[in-house]
VEXDREN-2710 file (C-alpha; in Angstrom, 1 decimal):
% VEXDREN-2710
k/r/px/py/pz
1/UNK/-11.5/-8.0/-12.1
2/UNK/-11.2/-5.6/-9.5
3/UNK/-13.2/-6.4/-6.3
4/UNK/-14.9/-3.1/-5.1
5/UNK/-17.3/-4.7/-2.1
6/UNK/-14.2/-5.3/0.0
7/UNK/-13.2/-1.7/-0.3
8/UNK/-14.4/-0.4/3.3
9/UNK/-12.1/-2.6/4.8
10/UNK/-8.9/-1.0/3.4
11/UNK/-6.7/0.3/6.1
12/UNK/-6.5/3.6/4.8
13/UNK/-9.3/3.9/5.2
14/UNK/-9.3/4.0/9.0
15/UNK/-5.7/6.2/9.4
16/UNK/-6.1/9.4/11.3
17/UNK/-7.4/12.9/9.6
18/UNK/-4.0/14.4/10.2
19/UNK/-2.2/11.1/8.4
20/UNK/-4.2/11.0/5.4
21/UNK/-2.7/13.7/3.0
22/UNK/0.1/11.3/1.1
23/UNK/-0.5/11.5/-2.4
24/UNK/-0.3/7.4/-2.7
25/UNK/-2.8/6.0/-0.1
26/UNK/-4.3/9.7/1.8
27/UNK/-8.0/9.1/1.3
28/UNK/-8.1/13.1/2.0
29/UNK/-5.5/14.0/-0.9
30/UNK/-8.3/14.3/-3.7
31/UNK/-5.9/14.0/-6.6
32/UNK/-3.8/11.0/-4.9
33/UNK/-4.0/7.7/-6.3
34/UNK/-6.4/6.7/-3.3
35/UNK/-4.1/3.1/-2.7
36/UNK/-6.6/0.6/-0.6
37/UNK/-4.8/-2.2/1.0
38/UNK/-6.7/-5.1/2.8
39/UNK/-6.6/-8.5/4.1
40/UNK/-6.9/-11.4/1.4
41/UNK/-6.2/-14.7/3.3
42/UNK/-2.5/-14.7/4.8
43/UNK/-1.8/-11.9/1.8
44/UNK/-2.3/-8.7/1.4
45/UNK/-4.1/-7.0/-1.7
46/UNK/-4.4/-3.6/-3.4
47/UNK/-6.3/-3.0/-7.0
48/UNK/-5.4/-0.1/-8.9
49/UNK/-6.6/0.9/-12.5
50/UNK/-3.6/3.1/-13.6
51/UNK/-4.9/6.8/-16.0
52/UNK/-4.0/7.9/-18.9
53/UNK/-1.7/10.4/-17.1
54/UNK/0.6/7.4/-15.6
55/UNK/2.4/6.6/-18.7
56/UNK/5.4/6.2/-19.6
57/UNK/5.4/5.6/-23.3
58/UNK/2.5/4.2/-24.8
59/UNK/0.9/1.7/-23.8
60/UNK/3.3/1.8/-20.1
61/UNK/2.9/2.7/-17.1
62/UNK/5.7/5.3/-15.6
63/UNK/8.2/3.0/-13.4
64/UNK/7.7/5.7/-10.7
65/UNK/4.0/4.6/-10.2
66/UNK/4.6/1.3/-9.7
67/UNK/7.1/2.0/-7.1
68/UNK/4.9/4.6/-5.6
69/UNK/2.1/1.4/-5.5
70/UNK/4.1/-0.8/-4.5
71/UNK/5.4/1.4/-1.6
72/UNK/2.2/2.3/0.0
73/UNK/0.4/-1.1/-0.5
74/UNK/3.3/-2.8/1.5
75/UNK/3.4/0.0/4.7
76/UNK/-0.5/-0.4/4.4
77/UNK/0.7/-3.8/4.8
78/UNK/2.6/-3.3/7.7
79/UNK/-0.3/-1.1/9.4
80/UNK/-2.2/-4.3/8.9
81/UNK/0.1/-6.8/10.2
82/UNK/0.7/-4.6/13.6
83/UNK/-2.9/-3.9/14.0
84/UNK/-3.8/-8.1/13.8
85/UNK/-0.7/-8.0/16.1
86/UNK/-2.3/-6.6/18.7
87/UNK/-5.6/-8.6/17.8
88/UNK/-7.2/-5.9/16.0
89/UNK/-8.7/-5.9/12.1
90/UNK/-10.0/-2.9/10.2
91/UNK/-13.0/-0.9/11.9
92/UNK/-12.2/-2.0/15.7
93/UNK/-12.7/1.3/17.5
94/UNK/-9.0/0.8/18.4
95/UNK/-6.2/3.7/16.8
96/UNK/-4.9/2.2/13.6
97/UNK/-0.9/2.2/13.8
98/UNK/0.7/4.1/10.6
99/UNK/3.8/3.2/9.5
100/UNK/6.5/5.2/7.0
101/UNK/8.8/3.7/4.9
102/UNK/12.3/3.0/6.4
103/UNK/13.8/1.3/3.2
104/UNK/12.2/0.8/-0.4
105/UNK/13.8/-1.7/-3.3
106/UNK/11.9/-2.4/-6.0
107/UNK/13.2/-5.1/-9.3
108/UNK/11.1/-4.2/-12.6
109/UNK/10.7/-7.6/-14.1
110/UNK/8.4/-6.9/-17.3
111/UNK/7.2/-3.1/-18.6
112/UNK/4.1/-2.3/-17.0
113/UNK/0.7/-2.5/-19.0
114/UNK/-1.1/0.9/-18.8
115/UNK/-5.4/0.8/-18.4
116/UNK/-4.8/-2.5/-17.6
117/UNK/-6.1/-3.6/-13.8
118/UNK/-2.8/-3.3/-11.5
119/UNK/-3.0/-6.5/-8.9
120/UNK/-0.8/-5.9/-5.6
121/UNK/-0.2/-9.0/-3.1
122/UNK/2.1/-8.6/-0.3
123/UNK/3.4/-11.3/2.3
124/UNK/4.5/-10.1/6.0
125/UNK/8.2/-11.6/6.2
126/UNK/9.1/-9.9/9.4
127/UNK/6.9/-8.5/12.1
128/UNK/8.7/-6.4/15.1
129/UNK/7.7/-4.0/17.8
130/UNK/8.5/-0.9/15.3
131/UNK/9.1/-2.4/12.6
132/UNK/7.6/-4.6/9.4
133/UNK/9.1/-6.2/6.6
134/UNK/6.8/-6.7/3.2
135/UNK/7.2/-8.2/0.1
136/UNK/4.8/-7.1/-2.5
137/UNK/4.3/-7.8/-6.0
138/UNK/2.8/-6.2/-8.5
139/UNK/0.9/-8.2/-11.5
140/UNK/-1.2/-7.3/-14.6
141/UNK/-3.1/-10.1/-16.1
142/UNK/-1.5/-12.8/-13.7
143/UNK/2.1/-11.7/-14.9
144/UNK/4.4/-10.2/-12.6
145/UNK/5.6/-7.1/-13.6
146/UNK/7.3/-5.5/-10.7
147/UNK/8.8/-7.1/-7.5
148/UNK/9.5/-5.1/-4.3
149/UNK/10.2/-5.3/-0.9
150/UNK/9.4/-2.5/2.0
151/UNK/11.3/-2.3/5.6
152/UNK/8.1/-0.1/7.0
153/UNK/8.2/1.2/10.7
154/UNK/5.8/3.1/13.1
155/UNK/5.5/6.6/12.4
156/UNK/7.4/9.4/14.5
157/UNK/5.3/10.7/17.1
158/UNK/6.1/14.0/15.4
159/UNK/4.9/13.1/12.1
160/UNK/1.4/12.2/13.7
161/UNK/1.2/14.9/15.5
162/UNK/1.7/13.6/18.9
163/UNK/4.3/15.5/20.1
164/UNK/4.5/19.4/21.0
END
């Protein structure tokens, strides 16, 4: 069951105006797939209902979605574990770091159930100054569907606007 009271502590929700367009996690892209990635324990966790439109062939959800969800949960991930880093959890008045995917690998283990509640955990394997390592998994009904991992670093000054 998807656990909507923990939702205002998503990262995304805290990234910059200027950073959150991306069709995956921007809370200001309003037909993105609004991706919400918090703290659950030592792990990492996103909840996603996929639509009607995400299919593949009935019944499946299009690979490409699951990549895309696993892809933003795990550099919401790495936000996350940079932010803690530095001693910091969603809603300190501090700047939330936002990372970009460096490298994305994904292994489809089962077809993906479509309508069926998505369940993305990620584990931090590798924490740097610019750069994160994630592992995230992707599970429907407590089965693991889709296996990925994320090399995720800091986002170009230009990309954030920081830089003339």
């Amino acid at each position: 069951m998807l656990n909507r009271s923990s939702e205002s502590t998503a990262i995304q929700d805290y990234y910059p105006d200027n950073f959150s367009w991306c069709y995956g996690c921007g809370r200001l892209n309003e037909k993105g797939l609004h991706v919400k990635t918090r703290w659950d324990g030592d792990e990492t966790l996103t909840e996603f209902v996929p639509r009607p439109e995400h299919i593949a062939i009935p019944g499946y959800v299009y690979g490409g979605l699951a990549a895309s969800l696993i892809d933003c949960h795990s550099t919401g991930s790495a936000s996350l574990a940079l932010y803690r880093r530095e001693g910091h959890e969603p809603g300190d008045s501090e700047p939330v770091p936002r990372c970009v995917t460096a490298s994305l690998h994904t292994d489809f283990i089962k077809p993906t159930p479509l309508g069926q509640p998505i369940v993305i955990r990620g584990r931090i394997k590798e924490v740097g100054k610019k750069k994160v390592v994630v592992q995230s998994e992707l599970f429907v009904n407590d089965e693991l569907c889709v296996r990925g991992e994320v090399t995720a670093v800091l986002a170009p000054a230009a990309m954030l606007g920081d830089e003339n």
